[in-house]
N, C-alpha and C positions, 0 to 999 in steps of 0.2 A: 504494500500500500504506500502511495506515494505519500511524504509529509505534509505537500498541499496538491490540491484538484480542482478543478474548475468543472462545471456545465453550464451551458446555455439554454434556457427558459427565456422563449417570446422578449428577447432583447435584454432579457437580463442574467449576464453571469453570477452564477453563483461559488467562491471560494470556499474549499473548507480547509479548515487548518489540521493537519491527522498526525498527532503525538502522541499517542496514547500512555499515561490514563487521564493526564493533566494539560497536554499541547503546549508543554514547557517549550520556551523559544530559544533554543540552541543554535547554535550557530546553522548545522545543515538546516532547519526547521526555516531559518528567516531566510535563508538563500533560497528555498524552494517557494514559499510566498515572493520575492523577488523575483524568481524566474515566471510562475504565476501573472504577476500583474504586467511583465514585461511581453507575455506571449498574449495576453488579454488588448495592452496597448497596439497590439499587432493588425488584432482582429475589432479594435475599436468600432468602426462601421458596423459589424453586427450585435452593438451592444449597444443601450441608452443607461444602463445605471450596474452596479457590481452588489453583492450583498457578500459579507464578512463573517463566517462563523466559525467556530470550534467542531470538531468532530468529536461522538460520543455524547452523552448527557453531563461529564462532570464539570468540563469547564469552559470558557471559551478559551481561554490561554490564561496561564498562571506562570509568570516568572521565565527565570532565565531558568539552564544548565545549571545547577549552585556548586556542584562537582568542579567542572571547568573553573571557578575561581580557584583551586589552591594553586594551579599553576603562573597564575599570574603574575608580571613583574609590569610598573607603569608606563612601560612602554609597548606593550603587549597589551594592556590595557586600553591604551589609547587608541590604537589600530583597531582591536576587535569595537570598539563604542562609534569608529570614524564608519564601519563596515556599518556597524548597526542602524547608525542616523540614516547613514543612503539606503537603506531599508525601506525605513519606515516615511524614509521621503517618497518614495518609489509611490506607495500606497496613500502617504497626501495628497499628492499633486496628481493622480490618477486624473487621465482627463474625463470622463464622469465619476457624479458622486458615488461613493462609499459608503455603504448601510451599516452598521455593526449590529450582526444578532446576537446579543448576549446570553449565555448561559450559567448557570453554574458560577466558579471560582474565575475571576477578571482580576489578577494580580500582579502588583509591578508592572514590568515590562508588557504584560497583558493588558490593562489599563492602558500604559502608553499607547500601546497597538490601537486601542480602541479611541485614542482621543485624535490619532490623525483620520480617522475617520467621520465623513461628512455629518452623519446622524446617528446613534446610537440607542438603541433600542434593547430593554431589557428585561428579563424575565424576575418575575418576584422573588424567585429563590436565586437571584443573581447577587454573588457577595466581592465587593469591589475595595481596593486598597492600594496602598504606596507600603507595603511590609518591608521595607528595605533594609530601615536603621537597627531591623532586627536582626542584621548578619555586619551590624556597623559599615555600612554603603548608605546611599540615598539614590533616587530615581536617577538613571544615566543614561536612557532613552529616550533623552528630551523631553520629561516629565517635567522639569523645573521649568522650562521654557512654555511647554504646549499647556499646562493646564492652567496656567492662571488666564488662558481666556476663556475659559469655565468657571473656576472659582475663584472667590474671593484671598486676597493673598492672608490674615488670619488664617480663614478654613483652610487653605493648603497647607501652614504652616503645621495646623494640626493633626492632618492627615499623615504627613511625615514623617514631624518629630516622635509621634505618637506609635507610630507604624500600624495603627489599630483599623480596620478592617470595615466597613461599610456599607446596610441592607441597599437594595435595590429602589427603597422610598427613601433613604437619605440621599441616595444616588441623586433622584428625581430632585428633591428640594433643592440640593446642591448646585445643580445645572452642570450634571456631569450625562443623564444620558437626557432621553428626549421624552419617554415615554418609558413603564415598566406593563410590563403585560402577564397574564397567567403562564405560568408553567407550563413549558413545551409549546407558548404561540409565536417566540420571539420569532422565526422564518416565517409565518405567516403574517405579521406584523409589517417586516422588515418587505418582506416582496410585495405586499399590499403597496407599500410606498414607491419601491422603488418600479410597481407597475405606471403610476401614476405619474411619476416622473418621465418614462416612458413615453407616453404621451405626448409629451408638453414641446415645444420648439428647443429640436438637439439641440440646435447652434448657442441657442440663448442660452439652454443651462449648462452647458460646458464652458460658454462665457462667463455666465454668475460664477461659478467657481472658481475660475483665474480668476477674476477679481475680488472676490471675496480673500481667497488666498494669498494673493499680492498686496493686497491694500492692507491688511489687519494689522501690519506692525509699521506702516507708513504714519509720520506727520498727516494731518487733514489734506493739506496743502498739495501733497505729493499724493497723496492717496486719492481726492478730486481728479491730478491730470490722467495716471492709470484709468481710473476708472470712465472717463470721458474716452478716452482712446479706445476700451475697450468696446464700452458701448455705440460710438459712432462706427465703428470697425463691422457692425451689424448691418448697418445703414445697406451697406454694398453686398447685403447676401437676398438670395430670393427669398428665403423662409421668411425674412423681416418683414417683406414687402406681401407675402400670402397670407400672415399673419394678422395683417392689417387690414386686407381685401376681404379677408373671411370675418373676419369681427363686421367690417362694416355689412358685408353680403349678409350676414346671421346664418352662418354656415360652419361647418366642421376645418380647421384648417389641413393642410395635405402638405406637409414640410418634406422636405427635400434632401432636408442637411448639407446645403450650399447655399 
C-alpha cells in the first residue's frame, strides 16, 4: 500500500494519507504526499478542488517519526525541516483548494499539515494539538508561522507551552477548523464542499486562492496592488465574460476554464 493515493471523483481528487496505525509523517510519508500533489498539479485540468484525509479510523496524521530524532545533529536538523516546509508548501499553494477531512488524532506536525490547508473540517471525536514541548521541541512545520492566522497569539501560546491536547468544539471556537461534524461524516462533509466549489468559475477560485495566499502577510498597501492585478488578470479570460452574460441572461453559466 502506497503511503499516499489519490482518486478522482467528478472533478475532485481525493488524497489519503496511508501510515498505519497513526499516519505519523516520516520523512518517506511527506515525500509520497509531495509526489501526490505534484502528479495531481499535473492532471490539474481534471480536477476543480482536492480533499485531504488520513487512512484508517484513528487519525488523520499525528506527528513526526519520534525514532528519527535521536539521530539528529543541527545540521541535519535543518535540512530535514528545509525538506519538510517544501512539503507542506507543495500542499499550500496547490493551485485548487484543499479540504482537510479530519479524523481521529491531528497532532503536531498533523495539525500543521492540516493548517496549510484551505478549509478544515472535523469530526467530533477529532483530538487536535501542538504536543511538542512534551519531547522539549516546539512546532517546526511552520506551526509558529501558519497558525497565528487562526489563533489568537495568547491561545497559541497556550496550546504550546502547554502541549495539552484539544476537542474538536474547542477546535471550532478556536478558529482552527471550519466546521466539526459526526463521527465518520468528515469525507462526506469535506466532498459536499468541495463539490460545490466544483461548480463555481475554475479560473476565479484558483484566483481567490493566489491571492488570498499572497496577500495575507502583505502590508495593505502591497496586498491592494497583488490583489488588483490578480483580479483584472480575469478581465481577459472568457469564463469572466460568460459569467457575467449568464447572470445577466438568468441562466446557468458554462465556464470554460480560459
Amino acid at each position: 500500500m502506497p503511503l499516499a493515493e489519490y482518486e478522482i471523483r467528478d472533478k475532485i481528487a481525493v488524497v489519503t494519507i496511508n501510515n498505519p496505525p497513526l499516519n505519523a509523517l516520516d520523512v518517506p510519508t511527506k515525500m509520497a504526499i509531495r509526489d501526490v500533489f505534484w502528479e495531481l498539479d499535473e492532471k490539474k485540468d481534471l480536477i476543480r478542488a482536492v480533499v485531504l484525509k488520513g487512512g484508517g479510523e484513528k487519525a488523520f496524521a499525528a506527528g513526526a517519526d519520534i525514532k528519527a530524532f535521536l539521530d539528529l545533529e543541527p545540521e541535519t536538523a535543518k535540512k530535514r525541516l528545509m525538506k519538510s516546509h517544501a512539503v507542506y508548501s507543495v500542499v499550500e499553494n496547490f493551485h485548487w483548494p484543499v479540504i482537510a477531512a479530519i479524523q481521529g488524532f491531528c497532532l503536531g506536525g498533523g495539525l500543521e499539515l492540516a493548517l496549510c490547508c484551505d478549509v478544515r473540517y472535523a469530526e467530533e471525536n477529532a483530538v487536535m494539538g501542538f504536543p511538542e514541548v512534551r519531547l522539549s521541541i516546539f512546532p517546526g512545520n511552520g506551526g509558529t508561522a501558519r497558525a497565528l492566522h487562526f489563533l489568537g497569539l495568547g491561545r497559541f501560546k497556550e496550546m504550546v507551552y502547554s502541549g495539552q491536547n484539544i476537542t474538536a468544539e474547542q477546535a471550532l471556537q478556536y478558529g482552527l477548523v471550519e466546521k466539526v461534524v459526526p463521527e465518520g461524516e468528515s469525507l462526506e462533509a469535506a466532498l459536499d464542499l468541495a463539490g460545490k466549489i466544483a461548480k463555481r468559475g475554475p479560473l476565479g477560485v484558483a484566483a481567490a486562492k493566489r491571492a488570498i495566499n499572497r496577500t495575507r502577510d502583505l502590508a495593505l498597501h502591497e496586498a491592494l496592488e497583488v490583489e488588483s492585478d490578480i483580479w483584472a488578470g480575469l478581465s481577459a479570460t472568457h469564463d469572466m465574460k460568460e459569467g457575467a452574460k449568464a447572470f445577466i441572461e438568468k441562466r446557468k453559466p458554462v465556464y470554460k476554464g480560459k
